[in-house]
PDB file of N, CA, C and O in Angstrom:
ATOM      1  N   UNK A   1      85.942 160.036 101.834  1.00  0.00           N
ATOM      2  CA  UNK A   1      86.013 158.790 101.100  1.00  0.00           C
ATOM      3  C   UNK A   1      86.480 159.012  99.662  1.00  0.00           C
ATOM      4  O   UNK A   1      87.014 158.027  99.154  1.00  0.00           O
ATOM      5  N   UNK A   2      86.396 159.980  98.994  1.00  0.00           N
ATOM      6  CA  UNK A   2      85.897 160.418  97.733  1.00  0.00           C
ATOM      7  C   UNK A   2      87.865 160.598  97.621  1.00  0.00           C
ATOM      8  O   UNK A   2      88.491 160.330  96.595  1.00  0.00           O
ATOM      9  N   UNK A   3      88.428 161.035  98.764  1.00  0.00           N
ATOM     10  CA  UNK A   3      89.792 161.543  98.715  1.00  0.00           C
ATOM     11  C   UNK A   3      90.457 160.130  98.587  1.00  0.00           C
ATOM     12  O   UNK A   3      91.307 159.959  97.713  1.00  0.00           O
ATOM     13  N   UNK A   4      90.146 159.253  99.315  1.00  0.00           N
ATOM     14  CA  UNK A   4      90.933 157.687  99.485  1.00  0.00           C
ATOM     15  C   UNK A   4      90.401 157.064  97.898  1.00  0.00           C
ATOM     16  O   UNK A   4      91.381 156.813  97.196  1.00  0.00           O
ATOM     17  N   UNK A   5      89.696 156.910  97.536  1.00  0.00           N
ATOM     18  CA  UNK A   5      89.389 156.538  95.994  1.00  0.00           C
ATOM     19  C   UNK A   5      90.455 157.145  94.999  1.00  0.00           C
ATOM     20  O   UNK A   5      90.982 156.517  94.081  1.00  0.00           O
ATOM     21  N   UNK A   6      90.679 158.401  95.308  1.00  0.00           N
ATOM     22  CA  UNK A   6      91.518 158.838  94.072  1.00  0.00           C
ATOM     23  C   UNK A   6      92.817 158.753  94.650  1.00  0.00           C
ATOM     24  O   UNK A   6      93.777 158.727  93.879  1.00  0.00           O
ATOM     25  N   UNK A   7      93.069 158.690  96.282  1.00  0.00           N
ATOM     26  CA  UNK A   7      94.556 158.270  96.300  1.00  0.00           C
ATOM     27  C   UNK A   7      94.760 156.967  95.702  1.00  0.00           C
ATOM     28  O   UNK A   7      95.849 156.673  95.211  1.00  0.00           O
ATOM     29  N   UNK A   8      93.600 156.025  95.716  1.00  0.00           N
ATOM     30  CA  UNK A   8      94.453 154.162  95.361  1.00  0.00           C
ATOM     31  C   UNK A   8      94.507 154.657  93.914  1.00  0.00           C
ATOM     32  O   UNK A   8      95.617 154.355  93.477  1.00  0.00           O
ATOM     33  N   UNK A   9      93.767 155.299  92.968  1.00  0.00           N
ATOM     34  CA  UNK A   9      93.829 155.586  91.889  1.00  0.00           C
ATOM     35  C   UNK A   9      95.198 155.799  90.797  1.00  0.00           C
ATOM     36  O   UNK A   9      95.601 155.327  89.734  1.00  0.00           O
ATOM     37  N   UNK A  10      95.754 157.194  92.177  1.00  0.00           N
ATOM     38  CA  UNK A  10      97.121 157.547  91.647  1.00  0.00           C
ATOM     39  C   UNK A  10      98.186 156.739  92.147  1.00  0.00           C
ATOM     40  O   UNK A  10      99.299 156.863  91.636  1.00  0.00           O
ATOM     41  N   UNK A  11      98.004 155.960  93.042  1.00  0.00           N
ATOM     42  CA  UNK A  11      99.146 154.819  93.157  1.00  0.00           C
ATOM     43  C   UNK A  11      99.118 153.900  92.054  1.00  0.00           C
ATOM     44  O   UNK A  11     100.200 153.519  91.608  1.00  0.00           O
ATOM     45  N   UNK A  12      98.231 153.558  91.633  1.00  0.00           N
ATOM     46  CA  UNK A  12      97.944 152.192  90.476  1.00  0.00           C
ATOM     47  C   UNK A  12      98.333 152.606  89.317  1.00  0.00           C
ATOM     48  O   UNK A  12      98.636 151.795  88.442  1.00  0.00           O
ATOM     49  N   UNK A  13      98.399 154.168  89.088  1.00  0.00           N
ATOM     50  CA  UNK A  13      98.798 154.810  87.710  1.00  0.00           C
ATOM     51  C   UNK A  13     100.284 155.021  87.950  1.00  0.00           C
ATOM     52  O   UNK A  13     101.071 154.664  87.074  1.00  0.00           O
ATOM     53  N   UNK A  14     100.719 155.571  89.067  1.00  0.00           N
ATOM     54  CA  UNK A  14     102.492 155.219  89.545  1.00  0.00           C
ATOM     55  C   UNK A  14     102.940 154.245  89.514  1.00  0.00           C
ATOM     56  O   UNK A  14     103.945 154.310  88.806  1.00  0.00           O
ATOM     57  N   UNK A  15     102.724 152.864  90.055  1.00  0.00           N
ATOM     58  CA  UNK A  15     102.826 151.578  89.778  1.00  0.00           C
ATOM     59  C   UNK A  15     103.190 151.086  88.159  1.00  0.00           C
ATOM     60  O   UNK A  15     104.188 150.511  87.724  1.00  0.00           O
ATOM     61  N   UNK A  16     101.935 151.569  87.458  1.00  0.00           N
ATOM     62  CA  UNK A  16     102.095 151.052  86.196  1.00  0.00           C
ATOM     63  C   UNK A  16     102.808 151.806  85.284  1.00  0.00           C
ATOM     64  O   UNK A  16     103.459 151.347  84.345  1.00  0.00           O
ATOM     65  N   UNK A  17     102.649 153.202  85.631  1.00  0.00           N
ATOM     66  CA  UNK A  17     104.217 153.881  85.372  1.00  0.00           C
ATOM     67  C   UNK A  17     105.831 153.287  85.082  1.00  0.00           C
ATOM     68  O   UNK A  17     106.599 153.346  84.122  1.00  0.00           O
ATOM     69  N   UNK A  18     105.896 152.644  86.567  1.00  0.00           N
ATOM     70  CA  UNK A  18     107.201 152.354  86.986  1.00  0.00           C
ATOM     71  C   UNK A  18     107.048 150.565  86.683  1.00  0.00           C
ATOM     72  O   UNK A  18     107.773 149.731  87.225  1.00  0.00           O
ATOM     73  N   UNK A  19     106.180 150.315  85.914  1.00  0.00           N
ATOM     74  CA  UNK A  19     106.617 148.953  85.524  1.00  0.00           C
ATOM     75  C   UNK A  19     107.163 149.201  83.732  1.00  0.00           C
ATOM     76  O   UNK A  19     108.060 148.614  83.127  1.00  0.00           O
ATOM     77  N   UNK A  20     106.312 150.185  83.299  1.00  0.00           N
ATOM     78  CA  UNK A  20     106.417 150.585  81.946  1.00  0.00           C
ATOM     79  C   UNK A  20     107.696 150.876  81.749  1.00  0.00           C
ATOM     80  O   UNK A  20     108.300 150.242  80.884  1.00  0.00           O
ATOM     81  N   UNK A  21     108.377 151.898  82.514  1.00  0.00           N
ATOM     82  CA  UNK A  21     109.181 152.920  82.189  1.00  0.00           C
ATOM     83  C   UNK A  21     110.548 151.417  83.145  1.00  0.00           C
ATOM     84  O   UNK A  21     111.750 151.648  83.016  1.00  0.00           O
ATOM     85  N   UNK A  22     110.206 150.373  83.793  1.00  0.00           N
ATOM     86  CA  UNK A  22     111.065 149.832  83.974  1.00  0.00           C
ATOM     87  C   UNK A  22     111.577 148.571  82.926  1.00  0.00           C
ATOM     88  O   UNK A  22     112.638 147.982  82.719  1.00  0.00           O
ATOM     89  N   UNK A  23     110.374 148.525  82.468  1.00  0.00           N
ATOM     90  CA  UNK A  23     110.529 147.413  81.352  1.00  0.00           C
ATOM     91  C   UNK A  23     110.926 148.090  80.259  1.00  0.00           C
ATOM     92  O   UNK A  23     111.333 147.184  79.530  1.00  0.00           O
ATOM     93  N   UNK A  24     111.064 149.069  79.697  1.00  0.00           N
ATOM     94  CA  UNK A  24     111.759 149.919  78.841  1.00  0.00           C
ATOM     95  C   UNK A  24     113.290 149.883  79.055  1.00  0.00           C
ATOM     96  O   UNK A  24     114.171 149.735  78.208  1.00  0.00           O
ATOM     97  N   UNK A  25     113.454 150.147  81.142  1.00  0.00           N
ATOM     98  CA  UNK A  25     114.951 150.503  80.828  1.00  0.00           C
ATOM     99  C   UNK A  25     115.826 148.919  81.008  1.00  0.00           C
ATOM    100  O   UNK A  25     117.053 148.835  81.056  1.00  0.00           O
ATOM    101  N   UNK A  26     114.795 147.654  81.096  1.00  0.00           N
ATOM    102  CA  UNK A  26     115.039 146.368  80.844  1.00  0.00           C
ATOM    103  C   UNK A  26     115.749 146.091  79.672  1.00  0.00           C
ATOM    104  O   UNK A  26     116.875 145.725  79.334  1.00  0.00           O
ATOM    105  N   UNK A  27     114.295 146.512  79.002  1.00  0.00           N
ATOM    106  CA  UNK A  27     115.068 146.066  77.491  1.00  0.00           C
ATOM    107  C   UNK A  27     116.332 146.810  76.930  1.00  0.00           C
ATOM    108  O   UNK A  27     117.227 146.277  76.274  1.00  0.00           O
ATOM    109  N   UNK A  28     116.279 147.745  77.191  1.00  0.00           N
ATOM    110  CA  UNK A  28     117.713 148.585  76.416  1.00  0.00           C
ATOM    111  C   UNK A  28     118.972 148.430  77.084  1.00  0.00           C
ATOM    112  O   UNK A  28     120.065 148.587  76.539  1.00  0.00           O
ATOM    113  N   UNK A  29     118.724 148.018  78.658  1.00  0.00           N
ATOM    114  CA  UNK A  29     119.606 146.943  79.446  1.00  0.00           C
ATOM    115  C   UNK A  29     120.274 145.652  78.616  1.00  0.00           C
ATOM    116  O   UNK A  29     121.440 145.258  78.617  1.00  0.00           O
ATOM    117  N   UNK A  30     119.144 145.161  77.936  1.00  0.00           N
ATOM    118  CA  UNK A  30     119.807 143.638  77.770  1.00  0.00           C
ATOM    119  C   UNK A  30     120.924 144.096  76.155  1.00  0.00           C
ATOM    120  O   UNK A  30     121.250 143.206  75.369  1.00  0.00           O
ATOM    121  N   UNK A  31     121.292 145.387  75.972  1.00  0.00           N
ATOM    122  CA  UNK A  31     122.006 145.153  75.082  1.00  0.00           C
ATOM    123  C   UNK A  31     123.646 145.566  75.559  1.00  0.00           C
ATOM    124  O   UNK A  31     124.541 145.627  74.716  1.00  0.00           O
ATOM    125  N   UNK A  32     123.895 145.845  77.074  1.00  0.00           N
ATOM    126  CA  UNK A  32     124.795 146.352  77.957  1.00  0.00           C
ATOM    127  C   UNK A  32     125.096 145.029  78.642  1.00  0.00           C
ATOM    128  O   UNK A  32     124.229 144.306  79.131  1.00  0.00           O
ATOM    129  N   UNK A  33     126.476 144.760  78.634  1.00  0.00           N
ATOM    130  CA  UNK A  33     127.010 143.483  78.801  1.00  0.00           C
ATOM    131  C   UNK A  33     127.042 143.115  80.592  1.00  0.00           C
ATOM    132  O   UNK A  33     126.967 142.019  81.147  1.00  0.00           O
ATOM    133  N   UNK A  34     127.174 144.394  81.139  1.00  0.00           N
ATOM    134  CA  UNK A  34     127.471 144.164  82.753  1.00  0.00           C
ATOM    135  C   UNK A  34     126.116 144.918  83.262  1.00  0.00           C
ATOM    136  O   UNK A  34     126.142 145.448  84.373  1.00  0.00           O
ATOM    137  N   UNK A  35     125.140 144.965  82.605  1.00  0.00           N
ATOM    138  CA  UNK A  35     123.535 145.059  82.902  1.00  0.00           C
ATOM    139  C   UNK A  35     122.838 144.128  82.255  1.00  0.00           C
ATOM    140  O   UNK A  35     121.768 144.563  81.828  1.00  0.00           O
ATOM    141  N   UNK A  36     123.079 142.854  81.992  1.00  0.00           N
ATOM    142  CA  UNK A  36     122.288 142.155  81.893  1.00  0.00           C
ATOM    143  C   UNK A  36     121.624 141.039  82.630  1.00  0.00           C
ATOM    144  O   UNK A  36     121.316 139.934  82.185  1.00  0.00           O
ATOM    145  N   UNK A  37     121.456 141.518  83.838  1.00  0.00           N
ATOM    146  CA  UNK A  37     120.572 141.499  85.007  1.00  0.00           C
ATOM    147  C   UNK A  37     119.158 142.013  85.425  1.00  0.00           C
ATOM    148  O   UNK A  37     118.260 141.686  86.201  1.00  0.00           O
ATOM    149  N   UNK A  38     119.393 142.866  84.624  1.00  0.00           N
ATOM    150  CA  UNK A  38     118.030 144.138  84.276  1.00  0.00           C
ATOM    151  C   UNK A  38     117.403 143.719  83.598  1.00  0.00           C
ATOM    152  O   UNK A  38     116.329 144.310  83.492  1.00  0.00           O
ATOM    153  N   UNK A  39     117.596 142.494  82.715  1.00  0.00           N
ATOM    154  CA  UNK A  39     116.701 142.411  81.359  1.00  0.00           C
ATOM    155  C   UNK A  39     116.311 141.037  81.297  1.00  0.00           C
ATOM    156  O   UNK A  39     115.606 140.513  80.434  1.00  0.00           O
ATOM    157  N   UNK A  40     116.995 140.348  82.598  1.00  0.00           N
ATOM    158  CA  UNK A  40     116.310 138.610  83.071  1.00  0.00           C
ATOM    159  C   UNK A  40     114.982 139.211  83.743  1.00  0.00           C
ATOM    160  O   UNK A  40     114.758 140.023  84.641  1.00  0.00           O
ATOM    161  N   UNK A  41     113.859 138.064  82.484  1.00  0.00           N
ATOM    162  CA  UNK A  41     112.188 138.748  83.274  1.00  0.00           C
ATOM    163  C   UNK A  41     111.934 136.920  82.572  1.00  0.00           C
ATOM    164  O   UNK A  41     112.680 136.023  82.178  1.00  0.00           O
ATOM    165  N   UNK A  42     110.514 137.108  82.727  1.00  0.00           N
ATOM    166  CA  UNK A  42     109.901 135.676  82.991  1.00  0.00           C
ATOM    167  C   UNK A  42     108.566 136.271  82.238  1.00  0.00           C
ATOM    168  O   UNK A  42     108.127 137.421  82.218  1.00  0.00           O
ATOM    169  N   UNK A  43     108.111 135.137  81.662  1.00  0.00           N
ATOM    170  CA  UNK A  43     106.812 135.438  81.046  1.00  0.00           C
ATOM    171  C   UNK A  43     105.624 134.119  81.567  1.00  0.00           C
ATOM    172  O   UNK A  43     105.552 132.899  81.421  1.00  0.00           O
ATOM    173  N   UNK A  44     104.915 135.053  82.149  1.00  0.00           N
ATOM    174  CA  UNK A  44     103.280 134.050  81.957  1.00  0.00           C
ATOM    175  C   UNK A  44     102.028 134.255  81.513  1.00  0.00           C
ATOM    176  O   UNK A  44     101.676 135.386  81.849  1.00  0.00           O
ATOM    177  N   UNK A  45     101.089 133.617  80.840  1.00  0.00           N
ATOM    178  CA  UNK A  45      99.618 134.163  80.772  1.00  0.00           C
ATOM    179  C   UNK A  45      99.668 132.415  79.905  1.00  0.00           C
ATOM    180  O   UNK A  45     100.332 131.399  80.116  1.00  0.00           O
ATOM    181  N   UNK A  46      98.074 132.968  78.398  1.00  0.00           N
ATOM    182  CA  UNK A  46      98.413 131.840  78.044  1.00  0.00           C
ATOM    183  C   UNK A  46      98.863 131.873  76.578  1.00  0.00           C
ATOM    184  O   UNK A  46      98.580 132.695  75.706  1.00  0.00           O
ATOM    185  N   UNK A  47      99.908 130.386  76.499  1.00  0.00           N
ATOM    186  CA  UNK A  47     101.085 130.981  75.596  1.00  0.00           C
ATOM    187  C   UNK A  47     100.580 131.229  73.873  1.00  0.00           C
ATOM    188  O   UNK A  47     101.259 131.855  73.059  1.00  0.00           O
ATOM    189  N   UNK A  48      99.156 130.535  73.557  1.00  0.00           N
ATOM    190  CA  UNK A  48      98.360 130.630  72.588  1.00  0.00           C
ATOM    191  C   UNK A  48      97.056 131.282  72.734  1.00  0.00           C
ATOM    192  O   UNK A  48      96.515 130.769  73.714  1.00  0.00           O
ATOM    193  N   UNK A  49      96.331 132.140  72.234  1.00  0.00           N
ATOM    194  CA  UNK A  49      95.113 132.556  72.322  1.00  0.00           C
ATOM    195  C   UNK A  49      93.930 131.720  72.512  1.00  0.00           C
ATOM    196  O   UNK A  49      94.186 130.595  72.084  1.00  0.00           O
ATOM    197  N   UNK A  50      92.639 131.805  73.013  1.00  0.00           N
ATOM    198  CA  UNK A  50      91.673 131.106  73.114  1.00  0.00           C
ATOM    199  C   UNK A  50      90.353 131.126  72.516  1.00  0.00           C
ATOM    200  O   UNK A  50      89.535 131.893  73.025  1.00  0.00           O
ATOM    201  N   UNK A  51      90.092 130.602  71.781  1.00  0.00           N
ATOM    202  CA  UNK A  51      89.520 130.910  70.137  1.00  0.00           C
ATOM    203  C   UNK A  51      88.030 130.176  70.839  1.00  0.00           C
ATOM    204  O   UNK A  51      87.798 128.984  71.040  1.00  0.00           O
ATOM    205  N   UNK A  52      87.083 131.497  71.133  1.00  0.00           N
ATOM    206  CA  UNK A  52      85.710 130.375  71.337  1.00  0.00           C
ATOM    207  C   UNK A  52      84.408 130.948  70.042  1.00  0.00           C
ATOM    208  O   UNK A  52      83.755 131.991  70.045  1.00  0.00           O
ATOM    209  N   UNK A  53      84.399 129.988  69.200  1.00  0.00           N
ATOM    210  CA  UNK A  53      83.330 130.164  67.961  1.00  0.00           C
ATOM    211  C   UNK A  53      81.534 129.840  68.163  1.00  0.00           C
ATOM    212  O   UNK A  53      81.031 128.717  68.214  1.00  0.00           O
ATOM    213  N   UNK A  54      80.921 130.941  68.238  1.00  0.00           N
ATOM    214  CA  UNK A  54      79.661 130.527  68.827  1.00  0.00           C
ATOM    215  C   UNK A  54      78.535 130.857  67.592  1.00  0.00           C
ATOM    216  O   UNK A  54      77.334 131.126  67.598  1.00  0.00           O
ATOM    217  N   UNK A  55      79.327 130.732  66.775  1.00  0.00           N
ATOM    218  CA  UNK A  55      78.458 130.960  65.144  1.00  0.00           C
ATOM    219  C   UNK A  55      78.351 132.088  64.510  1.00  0.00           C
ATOM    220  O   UNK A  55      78.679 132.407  63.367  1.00  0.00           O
ATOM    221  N   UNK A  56      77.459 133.129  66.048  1.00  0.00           N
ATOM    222  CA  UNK A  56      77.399 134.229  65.385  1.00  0.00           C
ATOM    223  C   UNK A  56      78.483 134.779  65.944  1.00  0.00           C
ATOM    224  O   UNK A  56      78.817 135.730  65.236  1.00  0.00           O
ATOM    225  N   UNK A  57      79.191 134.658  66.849  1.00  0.00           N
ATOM    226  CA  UNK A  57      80.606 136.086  66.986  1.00  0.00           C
ATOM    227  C   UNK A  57      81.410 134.561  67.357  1.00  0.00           C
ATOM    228  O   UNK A  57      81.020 133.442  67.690  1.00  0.00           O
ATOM    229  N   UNK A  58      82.987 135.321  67.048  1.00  0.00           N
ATOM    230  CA  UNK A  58      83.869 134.539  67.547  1.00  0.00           C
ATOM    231  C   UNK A  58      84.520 135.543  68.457  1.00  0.00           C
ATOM    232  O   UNK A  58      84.577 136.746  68.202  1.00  0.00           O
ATOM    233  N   UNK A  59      85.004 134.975  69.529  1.00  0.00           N
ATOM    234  CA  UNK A  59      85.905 135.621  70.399  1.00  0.00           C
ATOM    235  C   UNK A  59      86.783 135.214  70.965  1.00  0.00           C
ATOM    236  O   UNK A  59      86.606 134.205  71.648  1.00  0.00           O
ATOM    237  N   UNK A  60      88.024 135.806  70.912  1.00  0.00           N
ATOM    238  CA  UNK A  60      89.600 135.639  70.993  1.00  0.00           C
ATOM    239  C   UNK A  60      90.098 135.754  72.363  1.00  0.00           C
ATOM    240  O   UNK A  60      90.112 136.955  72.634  1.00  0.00           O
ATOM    241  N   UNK A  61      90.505 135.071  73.331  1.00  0.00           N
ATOM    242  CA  UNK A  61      90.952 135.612  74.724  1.00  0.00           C
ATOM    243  C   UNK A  61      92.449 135.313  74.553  1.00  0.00           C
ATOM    244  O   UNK A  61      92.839 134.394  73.833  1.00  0.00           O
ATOM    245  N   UNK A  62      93.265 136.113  75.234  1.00  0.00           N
ATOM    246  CA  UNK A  62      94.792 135.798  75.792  1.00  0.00           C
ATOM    247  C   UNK A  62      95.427 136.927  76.418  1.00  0.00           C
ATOM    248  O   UNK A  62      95.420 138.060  75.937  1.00  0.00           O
ATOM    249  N   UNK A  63      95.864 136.663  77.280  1.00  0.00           N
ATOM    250  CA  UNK A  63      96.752 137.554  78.085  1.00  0.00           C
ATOM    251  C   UNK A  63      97.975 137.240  78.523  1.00  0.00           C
ATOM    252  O   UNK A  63      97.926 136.243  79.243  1.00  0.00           O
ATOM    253  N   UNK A  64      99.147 137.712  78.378  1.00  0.00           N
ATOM    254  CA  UNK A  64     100.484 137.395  78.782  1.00  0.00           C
ATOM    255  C   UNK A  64     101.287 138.242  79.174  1.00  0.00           C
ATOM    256  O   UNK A  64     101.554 139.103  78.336  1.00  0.00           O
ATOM    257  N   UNK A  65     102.017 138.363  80.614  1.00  0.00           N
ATOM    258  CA  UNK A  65     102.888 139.221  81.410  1.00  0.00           C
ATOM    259  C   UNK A  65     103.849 139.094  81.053  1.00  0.00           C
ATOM    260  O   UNK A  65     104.291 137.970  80.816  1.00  0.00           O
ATOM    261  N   UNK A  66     104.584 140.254  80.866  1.00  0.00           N
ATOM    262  CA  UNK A  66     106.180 139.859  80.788  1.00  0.00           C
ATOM    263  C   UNK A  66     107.008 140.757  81.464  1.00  0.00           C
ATOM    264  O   UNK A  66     107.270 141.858  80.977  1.00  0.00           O
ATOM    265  N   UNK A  67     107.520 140.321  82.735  1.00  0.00           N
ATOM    266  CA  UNK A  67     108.180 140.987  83.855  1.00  0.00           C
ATOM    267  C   UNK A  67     109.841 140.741  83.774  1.00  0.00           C
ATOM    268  O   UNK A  67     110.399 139.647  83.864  1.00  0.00           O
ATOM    269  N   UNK A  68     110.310 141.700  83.631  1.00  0.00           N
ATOM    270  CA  UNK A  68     111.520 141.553  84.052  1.00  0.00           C
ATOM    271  C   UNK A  68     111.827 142.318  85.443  1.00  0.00           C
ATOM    272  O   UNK A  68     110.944 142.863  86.106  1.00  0.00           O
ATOM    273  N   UNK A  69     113.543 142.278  85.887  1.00  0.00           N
ATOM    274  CA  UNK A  69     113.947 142.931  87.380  1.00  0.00           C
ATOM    275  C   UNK A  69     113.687 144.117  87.134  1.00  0.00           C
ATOM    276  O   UNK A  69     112.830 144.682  87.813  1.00  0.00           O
ATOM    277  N   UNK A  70     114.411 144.851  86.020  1.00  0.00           N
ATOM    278  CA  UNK A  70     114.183 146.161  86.249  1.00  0.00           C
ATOM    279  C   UNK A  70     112.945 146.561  85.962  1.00  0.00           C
ATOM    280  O   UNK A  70     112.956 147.792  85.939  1.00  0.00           O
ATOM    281  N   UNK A  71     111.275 145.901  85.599  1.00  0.00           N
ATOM    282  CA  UNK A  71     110.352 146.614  86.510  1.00  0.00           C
ATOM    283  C   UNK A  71     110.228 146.106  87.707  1.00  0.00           C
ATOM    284  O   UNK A  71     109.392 146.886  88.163  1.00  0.00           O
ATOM    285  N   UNK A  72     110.407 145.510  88.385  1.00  0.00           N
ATOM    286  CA  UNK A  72     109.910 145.287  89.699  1.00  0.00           C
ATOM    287  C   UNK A  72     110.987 146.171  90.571  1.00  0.00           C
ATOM    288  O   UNK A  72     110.785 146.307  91.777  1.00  0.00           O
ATOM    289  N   UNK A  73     112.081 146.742  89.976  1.00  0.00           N
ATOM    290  CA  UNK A  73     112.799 147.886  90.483  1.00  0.00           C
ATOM    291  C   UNK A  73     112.107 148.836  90.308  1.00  0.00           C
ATOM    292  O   UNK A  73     112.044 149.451  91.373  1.00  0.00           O
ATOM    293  N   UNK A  74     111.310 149.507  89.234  1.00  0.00           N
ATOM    294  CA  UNK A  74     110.463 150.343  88.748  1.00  0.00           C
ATOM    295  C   UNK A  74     109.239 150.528  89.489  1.00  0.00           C
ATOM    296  O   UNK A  74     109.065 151.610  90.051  1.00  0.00           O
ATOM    297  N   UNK A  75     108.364 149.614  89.568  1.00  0.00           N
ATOM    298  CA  UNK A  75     107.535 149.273  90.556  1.00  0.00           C
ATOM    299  C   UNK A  75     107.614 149.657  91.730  1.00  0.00           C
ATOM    300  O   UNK A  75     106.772 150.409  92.222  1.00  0.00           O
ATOM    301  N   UNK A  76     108.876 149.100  92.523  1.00  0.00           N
ATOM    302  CA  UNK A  76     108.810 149.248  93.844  1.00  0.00           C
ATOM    303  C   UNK A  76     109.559 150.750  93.856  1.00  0.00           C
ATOM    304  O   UNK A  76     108.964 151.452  94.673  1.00  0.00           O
ATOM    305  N   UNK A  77     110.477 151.354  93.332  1.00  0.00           N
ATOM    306  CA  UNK A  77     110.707 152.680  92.995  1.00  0.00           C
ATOM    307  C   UNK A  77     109.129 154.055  93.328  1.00  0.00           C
ATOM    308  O   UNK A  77     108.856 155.006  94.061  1.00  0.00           O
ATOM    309  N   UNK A  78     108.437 153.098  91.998  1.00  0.00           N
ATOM    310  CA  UNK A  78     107.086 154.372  91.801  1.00  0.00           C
ATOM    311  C   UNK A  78     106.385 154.249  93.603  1.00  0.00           C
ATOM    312  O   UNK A  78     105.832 155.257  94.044  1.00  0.00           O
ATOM    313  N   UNK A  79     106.473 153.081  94.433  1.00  0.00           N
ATOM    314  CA  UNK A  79     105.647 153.339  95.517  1.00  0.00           C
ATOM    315  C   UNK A  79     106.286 153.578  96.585  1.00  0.00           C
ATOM    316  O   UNK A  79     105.729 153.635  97.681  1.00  0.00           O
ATOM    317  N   UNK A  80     107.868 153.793  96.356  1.00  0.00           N
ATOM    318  CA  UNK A  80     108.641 154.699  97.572  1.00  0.00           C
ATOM    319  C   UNK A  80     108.235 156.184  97.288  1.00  0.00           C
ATOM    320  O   UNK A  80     108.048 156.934  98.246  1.00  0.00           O
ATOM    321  N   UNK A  81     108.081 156.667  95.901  1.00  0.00           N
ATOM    322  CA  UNK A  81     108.269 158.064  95.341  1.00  0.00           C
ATOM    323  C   UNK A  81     106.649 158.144  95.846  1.00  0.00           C
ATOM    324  O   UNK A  81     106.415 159.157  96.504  1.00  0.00           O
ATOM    325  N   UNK A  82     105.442 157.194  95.631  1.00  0.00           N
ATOM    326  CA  UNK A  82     104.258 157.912  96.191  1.00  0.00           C
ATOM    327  C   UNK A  82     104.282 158.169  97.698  1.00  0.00           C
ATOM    328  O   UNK A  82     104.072 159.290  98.161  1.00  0.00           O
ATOM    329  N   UNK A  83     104.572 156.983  98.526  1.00  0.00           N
ATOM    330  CA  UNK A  83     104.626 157.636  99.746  1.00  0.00           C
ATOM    331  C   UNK A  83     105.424 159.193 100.255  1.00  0.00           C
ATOM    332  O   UNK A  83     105.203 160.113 101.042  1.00  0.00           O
ATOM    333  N   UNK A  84     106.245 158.874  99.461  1.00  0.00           N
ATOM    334  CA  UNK A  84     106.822 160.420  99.982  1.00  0.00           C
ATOM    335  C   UNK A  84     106.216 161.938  99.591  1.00  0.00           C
ATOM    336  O   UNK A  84     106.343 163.051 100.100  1.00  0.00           O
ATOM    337  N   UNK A  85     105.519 161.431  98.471  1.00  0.00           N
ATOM    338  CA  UNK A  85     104.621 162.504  98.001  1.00  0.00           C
ATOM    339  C   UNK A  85     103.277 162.734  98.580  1.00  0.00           C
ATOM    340  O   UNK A  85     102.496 163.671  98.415  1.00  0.00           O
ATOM    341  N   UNK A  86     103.213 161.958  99.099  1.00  0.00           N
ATOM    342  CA  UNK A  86     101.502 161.867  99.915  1.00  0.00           C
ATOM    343  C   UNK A  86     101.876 162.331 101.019  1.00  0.00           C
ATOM    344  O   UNK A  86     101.066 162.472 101.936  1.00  0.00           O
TER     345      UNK A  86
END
């Protein structure tokens, strides 16, 4: 069991690898005129922070994704390269 825990482990760290390292080669994409396909991504979460004041602490929530193609090339890249390594 102990072995299947740390395999989902190192997939989720490959994954987020290959979204990082794809959204990197996104952005430096969108300054290449016949790659700018790579660097159409979409953003969601929420678009202002969420400010809740309870006197004694205030606390700030927001989270926002920003995906472009070339990570989800990245992505799906890092989990061809794990299967083959496993």
């Amino acid at each position: 069991m102990a072995t299947r825990d740390k395999s989902i482990w190192i997939l989720i760290v490959f994954i987020l690898a290959g979204l990082v390292v794809g959204g990197l080669i996104g952005e430096l994409a969108s300054g290449v005129s016949w790659l700018w396909w790579l660097s159409y991504e979409q953003q969601f979460g929420l678009p202002t922070p969420l400010n809740l004041d309870l006197s004694v602490v205030q606390l700030t929530f927001g989270l926002t994704f920003k995906i472009n193609v070339s990570s989800i090339i990245g992505m799906l890249l890092a989990i061809f390269i794990y299967r083959k390594i496993k």
